[in-house]
C-alpha positions as MATLAB code, in Angstrom:
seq = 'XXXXXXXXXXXXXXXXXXXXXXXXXXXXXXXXXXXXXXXXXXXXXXXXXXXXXXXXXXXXXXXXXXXXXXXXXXXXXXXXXXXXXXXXXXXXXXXXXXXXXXXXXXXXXXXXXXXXXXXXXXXXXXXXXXXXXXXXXXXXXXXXXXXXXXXXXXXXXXXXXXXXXXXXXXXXXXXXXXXXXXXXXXXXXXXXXXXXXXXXXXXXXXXXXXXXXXXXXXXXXXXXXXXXXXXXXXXXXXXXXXXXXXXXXXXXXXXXXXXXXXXXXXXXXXXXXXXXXXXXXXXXXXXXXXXXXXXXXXXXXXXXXXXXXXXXXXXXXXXXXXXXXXXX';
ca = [
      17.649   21.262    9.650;
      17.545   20.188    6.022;
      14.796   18.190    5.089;
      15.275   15.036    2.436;
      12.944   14.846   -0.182;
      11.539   11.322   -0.623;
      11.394    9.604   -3.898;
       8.985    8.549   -2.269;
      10.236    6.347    0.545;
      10.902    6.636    4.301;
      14.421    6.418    4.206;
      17.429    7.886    2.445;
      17.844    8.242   -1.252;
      19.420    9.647   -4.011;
      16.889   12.542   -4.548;
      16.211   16.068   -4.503;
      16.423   17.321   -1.035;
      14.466   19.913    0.319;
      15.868   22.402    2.926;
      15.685   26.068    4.245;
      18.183   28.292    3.137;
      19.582   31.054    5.921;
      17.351   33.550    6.291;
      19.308   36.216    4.970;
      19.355   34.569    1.774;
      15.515   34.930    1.729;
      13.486   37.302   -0.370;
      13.498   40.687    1.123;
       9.976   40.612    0.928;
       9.911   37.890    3.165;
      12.265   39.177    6.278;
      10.503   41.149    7.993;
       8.765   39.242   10.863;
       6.090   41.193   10.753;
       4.893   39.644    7.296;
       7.263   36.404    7.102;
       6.489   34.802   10.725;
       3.263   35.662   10.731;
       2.427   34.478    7.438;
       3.940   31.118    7.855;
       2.080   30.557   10.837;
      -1.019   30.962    8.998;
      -0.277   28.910    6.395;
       1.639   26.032    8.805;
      -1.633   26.439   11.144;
      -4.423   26.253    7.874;
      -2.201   23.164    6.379;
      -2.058   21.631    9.838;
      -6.177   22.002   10.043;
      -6.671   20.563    6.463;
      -4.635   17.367    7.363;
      -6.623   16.996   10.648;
      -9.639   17.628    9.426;
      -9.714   15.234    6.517;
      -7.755   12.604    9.103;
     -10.691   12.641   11.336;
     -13.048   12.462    8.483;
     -11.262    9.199    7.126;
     -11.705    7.718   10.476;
     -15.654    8.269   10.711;
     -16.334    7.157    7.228;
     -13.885    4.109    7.630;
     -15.886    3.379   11.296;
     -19.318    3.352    9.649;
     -17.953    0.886    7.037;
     -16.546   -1.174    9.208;
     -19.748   -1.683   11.653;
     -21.653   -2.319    8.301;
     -19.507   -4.916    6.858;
     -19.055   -6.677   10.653;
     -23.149   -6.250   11.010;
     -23.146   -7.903    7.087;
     -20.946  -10.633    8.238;
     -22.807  -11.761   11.246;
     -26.488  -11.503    9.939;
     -25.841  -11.698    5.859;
     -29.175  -12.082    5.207;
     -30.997   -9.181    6.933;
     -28.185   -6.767    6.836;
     -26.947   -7.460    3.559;
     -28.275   -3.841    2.177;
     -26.790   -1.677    5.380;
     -23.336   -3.294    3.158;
     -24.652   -1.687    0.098;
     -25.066    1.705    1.579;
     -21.917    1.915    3.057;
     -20.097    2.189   -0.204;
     -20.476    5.447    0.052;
     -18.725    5.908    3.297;
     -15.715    3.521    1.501;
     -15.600    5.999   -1.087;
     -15.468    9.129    1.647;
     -12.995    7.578    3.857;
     -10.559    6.880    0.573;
     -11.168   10.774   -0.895;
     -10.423   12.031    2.346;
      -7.195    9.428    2.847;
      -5.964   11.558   -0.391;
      -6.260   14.893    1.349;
      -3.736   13.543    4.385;
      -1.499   11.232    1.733;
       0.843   14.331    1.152;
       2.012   14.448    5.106;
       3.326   10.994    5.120;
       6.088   12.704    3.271;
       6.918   15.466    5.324;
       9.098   13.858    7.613;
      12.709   13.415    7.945;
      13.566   10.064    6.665;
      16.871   10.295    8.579;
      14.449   10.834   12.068;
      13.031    7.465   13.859;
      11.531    9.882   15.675;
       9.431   11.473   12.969;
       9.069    8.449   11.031;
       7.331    7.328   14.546;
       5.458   10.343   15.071;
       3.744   10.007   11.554;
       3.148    6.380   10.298;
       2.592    5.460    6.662;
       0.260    2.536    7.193;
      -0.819    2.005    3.591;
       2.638    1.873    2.394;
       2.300    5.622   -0.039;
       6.540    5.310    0.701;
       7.232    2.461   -0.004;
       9.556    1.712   -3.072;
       7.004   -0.939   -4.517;
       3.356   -0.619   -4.780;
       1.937   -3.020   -1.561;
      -1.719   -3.801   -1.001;
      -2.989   -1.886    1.425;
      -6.036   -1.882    3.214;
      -8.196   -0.306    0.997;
      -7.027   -2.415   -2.087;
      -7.943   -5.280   -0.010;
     -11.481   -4.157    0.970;
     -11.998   -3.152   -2.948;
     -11.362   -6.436   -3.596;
     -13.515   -8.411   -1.520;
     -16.359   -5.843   -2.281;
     -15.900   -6.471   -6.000;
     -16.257   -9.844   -5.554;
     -18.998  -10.317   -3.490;
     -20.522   -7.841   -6.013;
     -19.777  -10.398   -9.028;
     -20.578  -14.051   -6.859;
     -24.302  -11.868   -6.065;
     -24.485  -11.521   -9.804;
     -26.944  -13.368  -10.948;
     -28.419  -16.905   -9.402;
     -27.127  -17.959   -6.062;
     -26.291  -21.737   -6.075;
     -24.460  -23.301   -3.463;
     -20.764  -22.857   -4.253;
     -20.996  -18.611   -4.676;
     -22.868  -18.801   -1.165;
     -19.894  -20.828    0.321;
     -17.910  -18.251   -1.707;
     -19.852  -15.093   -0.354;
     -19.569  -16.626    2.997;
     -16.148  -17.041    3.210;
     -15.664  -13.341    1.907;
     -17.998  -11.508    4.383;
     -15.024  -12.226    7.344;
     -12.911  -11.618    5.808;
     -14.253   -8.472    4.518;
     -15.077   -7.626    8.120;
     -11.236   -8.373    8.981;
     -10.014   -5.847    6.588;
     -12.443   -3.000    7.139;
     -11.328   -3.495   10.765;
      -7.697   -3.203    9.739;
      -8.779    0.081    7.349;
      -9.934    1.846   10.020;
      -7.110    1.061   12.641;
      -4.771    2.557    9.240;
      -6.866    5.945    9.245;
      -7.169    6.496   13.145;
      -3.287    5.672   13.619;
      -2.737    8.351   11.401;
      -5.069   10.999   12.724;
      -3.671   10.401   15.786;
      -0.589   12.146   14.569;
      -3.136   15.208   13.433;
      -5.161   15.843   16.803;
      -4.600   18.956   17.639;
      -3.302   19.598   21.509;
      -1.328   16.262   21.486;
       1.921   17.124   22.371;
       3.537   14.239   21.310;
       2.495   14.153   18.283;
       3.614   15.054   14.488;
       1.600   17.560   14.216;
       2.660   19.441   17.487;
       5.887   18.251   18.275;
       7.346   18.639   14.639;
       5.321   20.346   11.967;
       3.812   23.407   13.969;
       6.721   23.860   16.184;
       8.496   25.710   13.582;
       6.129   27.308   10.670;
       9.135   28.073    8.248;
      10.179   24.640    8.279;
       6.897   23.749    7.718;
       6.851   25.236    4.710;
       9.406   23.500    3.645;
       7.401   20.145    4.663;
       4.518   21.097    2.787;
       6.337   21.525   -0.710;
       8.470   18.299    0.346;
       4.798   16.242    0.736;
       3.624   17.970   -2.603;
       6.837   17.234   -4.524;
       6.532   14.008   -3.712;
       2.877   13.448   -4.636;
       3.315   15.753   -8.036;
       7.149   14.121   -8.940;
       6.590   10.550   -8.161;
       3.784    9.067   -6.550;
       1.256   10.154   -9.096;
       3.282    9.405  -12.151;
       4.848    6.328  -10.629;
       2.115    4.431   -9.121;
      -1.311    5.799  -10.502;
      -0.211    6.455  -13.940;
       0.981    3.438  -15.156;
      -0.881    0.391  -16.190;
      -4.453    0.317  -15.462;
      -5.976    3.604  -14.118;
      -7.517    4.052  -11.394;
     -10.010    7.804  -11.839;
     -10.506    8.493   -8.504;
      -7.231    7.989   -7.454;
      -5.650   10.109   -9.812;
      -8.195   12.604   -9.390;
      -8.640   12.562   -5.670;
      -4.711   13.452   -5.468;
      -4.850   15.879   -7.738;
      -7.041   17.924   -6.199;
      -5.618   17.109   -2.860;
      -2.646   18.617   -4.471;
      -4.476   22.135   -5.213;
      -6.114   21.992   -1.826;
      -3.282   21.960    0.078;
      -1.376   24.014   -2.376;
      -4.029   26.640   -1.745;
      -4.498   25.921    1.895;
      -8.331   25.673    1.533;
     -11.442   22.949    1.058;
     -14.749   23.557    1.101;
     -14.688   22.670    4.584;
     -12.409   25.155    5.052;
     -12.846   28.096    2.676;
     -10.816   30.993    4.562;
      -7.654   29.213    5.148;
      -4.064   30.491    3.987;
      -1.885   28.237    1.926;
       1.736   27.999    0.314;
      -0.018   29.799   -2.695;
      -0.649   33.215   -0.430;
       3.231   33.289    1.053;
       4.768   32.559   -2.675;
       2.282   35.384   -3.854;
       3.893   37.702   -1.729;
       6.959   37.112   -2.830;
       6.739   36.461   -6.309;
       3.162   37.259   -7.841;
       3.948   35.616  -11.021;
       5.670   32.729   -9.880;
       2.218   32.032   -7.513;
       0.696   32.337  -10.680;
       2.189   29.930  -12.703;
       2.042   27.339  -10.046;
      -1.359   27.666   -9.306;
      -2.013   27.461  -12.944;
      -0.314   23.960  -13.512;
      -1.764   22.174  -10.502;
      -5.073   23.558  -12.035;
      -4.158   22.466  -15.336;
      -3.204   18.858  -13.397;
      -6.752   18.811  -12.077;
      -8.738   19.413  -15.151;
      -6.902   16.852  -17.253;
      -6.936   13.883  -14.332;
     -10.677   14.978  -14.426;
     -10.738   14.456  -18.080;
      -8.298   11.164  -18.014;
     -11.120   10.401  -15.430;
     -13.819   10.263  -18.149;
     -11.865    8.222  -20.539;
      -9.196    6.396  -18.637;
      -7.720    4.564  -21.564;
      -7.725    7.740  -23.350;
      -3.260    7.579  -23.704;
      -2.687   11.370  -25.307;
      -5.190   12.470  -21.701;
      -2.537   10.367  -19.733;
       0.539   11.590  -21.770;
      -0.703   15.308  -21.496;
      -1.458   14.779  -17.575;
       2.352   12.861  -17.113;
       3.323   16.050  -18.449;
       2.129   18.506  -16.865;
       2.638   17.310  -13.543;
       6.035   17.280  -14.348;
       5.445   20.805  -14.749;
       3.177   20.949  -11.484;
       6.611   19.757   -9.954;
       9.102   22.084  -11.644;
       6.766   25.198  -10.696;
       6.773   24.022   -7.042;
      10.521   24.231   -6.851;
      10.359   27.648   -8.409;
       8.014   28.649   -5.878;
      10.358   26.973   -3.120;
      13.213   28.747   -4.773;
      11.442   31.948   -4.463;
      10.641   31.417   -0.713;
      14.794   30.956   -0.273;
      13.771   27.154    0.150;
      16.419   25.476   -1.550;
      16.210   22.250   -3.579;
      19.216   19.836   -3.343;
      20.324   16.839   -5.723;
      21.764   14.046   -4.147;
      23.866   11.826   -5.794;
      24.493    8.261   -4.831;
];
């Protein structure tokens, strides 16, 4: 069944579609069961891991912000530095978001059913940047860092203690975002995405994983995160979210097999050259991440993930995974 490409967005549009060709049209290299099935199966199985792994982890680091910023709320006074320390977790719970970001877009945005079975609660598909919940928890933690700037007089401590709820509100809201989503990543759920649709067939899985990395290399990072003010770490948690899942590892899971071991296999040099732009990608969002009004850093990183993207539909290409344009 093909599979559209989204621009990114949950439902139909005029872009590059991404679909399995017949399987005689595959690389020879690539027919025999023996090394195609099982193959994919790795890879669809390590992908699947990597997605539930870093789901889970969102939802612990969001639940440990959340009881500090309710505990901060109720006694603001005695638990004010329990807030402090769970910045960290924030950060954690948003790097880990990054890792999952890429399956939002490897549904069917022509299935209710899929678009069910995995929800997009922070809006990464949606045609126009929304506030989601972490934006909104940013924001109130910025600004309870600037009104506790300083001397307290009475209007910041009205201030402060009108933000704490409301702070509270949205962390609960954050972490409701992160478990509805790893919900459609625990494993054994039959339901599920992750069992009913993206393991149930590991060839068209593959084709889901270069649709979710397409998307994040040929629009969402470009579009949203590239223009305007930058944001480092969420350019440069995507990025290497990108080579993570290109690769099929993490360091919490070194031994996995990714799209970069089935392409190899195929078409050494083609592996190659993709690996080599999303590593390219990496260094210079690590680099725009240093300076991030540096403009030639951003120009150089637009750039190249525009070839991270055009390598990707090489390596589809070379896999017998077809890319279609669609034309309104």
């Amino acid at each position: 069944m093909p599979l559209p490409r989204p621009s990114p967005t949950p439902t139909p549009s005029p872009s590059p579609f991404v679909s399995l060709t017949e399987a005689a049209s595959a690389p020879a290299a690539l027919s025999a069961p023996s090394v195609a099935t099982t193959l994919s199966e790795q890879v669809a199985r390590a992908n699947a891991d990597l997605i539930t792994s870093a789901s889970a982890g969102a939802v612990d680091q969001a639940t440990k912000f959340e009881k500090a910023a309710r505990q901060v709320a109720a006694a603001p006074v005695s638990a004010s530095a329990d807030l402090s320390a769970a910045i960290e977790s924030l950060a954690q719970a948003k790097r880990s978001y990054q890792n999952v970001e890429a399956a939002v877009f490897y549904v069917d945005p022509e299935s209710t059913g899929e678009l069910a079975a995995q929800p997009d609660p922070l809006g990464a598909g949606a045609e126009e940047s929304t506030a989601d919940a972490f934006a909104e928890v940013n924001r109130r933690v910025e600004k309870l860092a600037r009104l506790t700037n300083g001397e307290m007089d009475e209007a910041k401590l009205r201030e402060v203690l009108t933000t704490l709820p409301e702070l509270a509100g949205w962390s609960e809201r954050l972490r409701a975002d992160m478990q509805a989503i790893a919900e459609a990543w625990t494993p054994g759920a039959a339901e599920n995405f992750r069992e009913r649709y993206f393991l149930a067939s590991p060839d068209a899985a593959m084709a889901r994983i270069f649709q979710g990395l397409l998307a994040q290399s040929g629009d969402v990072l470009p579009r949203r995160w590239l223009q305007g003010e930058i944001a480092a770490d969420e350019v440069t948690g995507r990025t290497d979210a990108l080579r993570n899942l290109y690769l099929g590892i993490s360091e919490k899971h070194p031994g996995g097999k990714g799209l970069h071991d089935l392409v190899f296999a195929a078409a050494p040099a083609q592996a190659m050259a993709a690996h080599g732009a999303i590593t390219q990608a990496a260094a210079l969002a690590d680099a725009l991440a240093l300076a991030p009004t540096n403009e030639e850093t951003r120009r150089q990183l637009l750039v190249a993930l525009e070839n991270v993207t055009r390598q990707l539909e090489l390596s589809a290409a070379a896999l017998g995974i077809r890319i279609i344009d669609v034309v309104e």
